[in-house]
N, C-alpha and C positions, 0 to 999 in steps of 0.2 A: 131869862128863866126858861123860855124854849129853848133854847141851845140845850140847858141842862139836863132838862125833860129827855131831851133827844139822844144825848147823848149815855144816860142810863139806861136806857132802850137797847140801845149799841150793845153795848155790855153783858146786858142782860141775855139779847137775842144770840152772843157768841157765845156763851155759855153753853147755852142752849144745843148750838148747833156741835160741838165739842164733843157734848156728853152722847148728842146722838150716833155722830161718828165711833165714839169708843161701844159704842154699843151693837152699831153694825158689824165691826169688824172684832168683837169678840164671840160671837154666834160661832163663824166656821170652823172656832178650833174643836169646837164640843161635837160636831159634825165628824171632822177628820181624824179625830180617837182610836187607833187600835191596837188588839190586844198583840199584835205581832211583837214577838223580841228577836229580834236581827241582832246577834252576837258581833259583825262587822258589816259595814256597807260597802257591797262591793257593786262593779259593774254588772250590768244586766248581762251581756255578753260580750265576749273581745276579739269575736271574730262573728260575729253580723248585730249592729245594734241601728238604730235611729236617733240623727242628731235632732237638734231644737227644730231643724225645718221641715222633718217629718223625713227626712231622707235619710236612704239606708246604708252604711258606711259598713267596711268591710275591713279584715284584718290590714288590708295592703293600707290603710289611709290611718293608721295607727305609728308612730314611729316607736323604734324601738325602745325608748326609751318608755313612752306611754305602755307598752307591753311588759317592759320588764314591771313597770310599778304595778300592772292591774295582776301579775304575777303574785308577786308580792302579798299581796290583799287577800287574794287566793289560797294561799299557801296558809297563809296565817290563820283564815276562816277552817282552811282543811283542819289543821292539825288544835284549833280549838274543838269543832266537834268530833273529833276523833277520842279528844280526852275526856269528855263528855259521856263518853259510850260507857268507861269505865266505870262507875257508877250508874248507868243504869238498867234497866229490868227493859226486858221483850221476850217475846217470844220467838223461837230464828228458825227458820227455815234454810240450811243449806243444800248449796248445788257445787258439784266439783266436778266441769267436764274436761276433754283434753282432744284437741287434734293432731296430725299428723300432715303438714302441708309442704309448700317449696318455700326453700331458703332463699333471701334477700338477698343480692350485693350491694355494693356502695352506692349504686342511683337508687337501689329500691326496686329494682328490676329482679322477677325469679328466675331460680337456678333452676337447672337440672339436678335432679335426682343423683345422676351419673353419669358415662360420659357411653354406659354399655344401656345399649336398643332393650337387649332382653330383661334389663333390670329396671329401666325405667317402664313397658310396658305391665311389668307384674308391679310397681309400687303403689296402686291405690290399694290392690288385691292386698298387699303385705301389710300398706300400713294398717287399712281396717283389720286385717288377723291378730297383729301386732297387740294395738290400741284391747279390741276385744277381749283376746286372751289375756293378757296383761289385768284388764279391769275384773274378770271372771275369777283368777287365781289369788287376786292382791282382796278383793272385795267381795266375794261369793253371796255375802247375806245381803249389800247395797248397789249390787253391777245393774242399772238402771236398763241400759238400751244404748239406742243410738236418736241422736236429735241435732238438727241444721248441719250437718255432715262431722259433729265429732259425737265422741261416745261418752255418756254421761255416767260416770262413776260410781258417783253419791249423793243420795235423794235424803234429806233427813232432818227431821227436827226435833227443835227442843221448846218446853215448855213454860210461859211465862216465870219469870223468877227463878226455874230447877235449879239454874249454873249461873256467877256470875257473868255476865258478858268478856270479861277482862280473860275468862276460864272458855269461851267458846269462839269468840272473834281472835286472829292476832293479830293484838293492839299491841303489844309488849315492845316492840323497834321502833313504832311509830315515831314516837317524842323523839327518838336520835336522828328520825331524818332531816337534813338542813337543804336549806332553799339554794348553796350549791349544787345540790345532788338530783336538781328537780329542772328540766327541759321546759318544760314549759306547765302553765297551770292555768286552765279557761273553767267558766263559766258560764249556763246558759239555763235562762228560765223559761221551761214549758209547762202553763198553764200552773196549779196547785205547787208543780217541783221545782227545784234547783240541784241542775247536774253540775257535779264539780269533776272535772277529770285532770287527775296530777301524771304525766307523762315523765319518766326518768332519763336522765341523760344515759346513751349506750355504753359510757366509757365509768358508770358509778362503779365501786368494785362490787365485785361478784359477792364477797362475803359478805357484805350489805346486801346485796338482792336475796341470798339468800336468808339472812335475819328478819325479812321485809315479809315473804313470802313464805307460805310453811307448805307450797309443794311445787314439782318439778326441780326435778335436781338431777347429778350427772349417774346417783346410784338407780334413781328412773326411770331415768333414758334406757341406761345399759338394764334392767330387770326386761323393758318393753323390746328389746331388741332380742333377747334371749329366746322369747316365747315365738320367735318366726327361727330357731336354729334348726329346724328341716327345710330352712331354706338357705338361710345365709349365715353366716358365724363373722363376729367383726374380731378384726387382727390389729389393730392400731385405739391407742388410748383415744374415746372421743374430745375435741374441741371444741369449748361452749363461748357462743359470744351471746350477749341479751342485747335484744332489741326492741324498743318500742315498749318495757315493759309499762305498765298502766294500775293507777286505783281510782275507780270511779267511783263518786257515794251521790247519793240521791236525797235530798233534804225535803223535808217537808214545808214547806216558807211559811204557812200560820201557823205551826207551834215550832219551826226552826228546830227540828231534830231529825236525823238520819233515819230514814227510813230501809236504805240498802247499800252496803258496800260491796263493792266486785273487785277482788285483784284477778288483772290478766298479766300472766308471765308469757314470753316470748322467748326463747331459744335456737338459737342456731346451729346445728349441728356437724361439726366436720369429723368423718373417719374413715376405715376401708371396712371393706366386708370380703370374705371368698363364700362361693357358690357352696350349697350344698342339694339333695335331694334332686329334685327335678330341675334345678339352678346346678347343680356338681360342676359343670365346665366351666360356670364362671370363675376363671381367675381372679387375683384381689384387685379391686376395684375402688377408687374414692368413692364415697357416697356423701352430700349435703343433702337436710332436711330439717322445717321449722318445726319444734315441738311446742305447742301451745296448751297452756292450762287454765281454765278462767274456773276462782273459786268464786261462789257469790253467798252474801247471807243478806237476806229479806228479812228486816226485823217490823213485830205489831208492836208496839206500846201497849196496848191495850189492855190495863188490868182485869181480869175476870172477876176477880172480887170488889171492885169497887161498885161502890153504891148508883144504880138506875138513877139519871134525873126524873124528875117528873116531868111529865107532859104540861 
């Protein structure tokens, strides 16, 4: 009869102990709730992260194969929030600046200018007249200034909802771009953001960058070259190779929506020039030079008409 007794007990007290188990461990899921919608899970970063042991692992400890897949994930998160934009409302603030620096060769190492003393000594003088004039005649009502050494074009916005985004960003080529045509694609979260930067292979075609991109081009170059012809006059068709070109977009991680894209173009420029004005003696000359354009749009969400919470 005590065996019995005993043995109901058993029973009894497992029961017991079951239901408190299921009870402990259903508390931390109502704790760890949030409203975050993450459209794909990607790496935190894939060129500086922390493994399980707290230690900090760097692109070199990645093999390529783990870089081409966190690529991958990258790419696909880009070109989902990209199409996202299309549909929806902000208010944008754009910037369109451009520089005038030295051209790269194959290490990445800069060129010269030229190969002439007197033309390399005038080309900051020239490119800033260049860049200047150029923004002064092309933009007269938006020619901003000068800021971190290039000249800022156009300052300007537009108001929540006036235009759709699809009419103010160009998002229009996006969707055709293919993860062929993409060098590499990282990820890196600081703090509130997620920076996504998609880097293009140098060898995409041109007609692509340009559908990609809705400024700097070879009719740009040659307008910006034009505006220094009391200096110098180019005699040979220019040479564009792209390099490094770049779109970076900035996410917001608790509501998971863009808050800025940047395209930066990168050009290379091969041609000759001969002297004119106070230059007259120079004979025709090679000249190489990077032309650079970083367009950026800041977008708010932020409806104006929507209803105040309460306090």
């Amino acid at each position: 009869m005590n065996r019995k007794i005993l043995a109901l007990v058993s029973v009894i007290l497992t029961f017991a102990m079951l239901f408190s188990f299921a009870g402990c461990t259903s508390e931390p899921e109502e704790e760890t709730t949030t409203t975050q919608k993450v459209k794909t899970v990607l790496p935190a970063d894939i060129t500086s992260s922390v493994n399980e042991e707290g230690e900090t692992i760097t692109m070199t400890d990645y093999t390529p194969e783990q870089l081409e897949a966190n690529s991958d994930k990258i790419f696909a998160y880009f070109l989902a929030q990209s199409e996202e934009l299309k549909t929806a409302k902000a208010a944008v603030r754009i910037n369109l600046s451009k520089g005038i620096t030295k051209a790269k060769d194959a290490e990445d190492n800069d060129m010269p200018f030229s190969e002439n003393d007197n033309l390399n000594a005038a080309v900051k003088t020239l490119s800033k007249y260049m860049l200047i004039t150029g923004a002064e005649n092309e933009n007269p009502q938006s020619f901003v200034g000068t800021e971190k050494g290039q000249v800022v074009v156009l300052d300007s916005e537009t108001e929540y909802g006036e235009k759709p985004l699809a009419e103010v960003l160009p998002l229009e080529h996006l969707a055709t771009l293919t993860r062929a045509e993409v060098k590499s694609a990282t990820c890196k979260d600081e703090g509130p953001l997620r920076i996504i930067t998609i880097t293009l292979k140098d060898a995409v075609a041109p007609a692509t960058i340009e559908k990609l991109y809705s400024m700097g081009n070879k009719e740009e170059i040659l307008a910006e070259l034009a505006t220094a012809k009391d200096y110098m006059a180019v005699t040979s068709d220019p040479v564009l190779s792209y390099d490094n070109c770049q779109m970076i977009v900035t996410v917001n991680i608790e509501t998971d929506e863009i808050t800025a894209i940047e395209y930066i173009k990168r050009i290379d420029v091969a041609t000759s020039v001969v002297g004119a004005g106070t230059l007259a003696g120079l004979a025709e000359t090679p000249v190489n030079f990077r032309y650079e354009s970083f367009l950026k749009y800041e977008l708010d969400r932020t409806d104006p008409n929507a209803p105040v919470a309460a306090e």
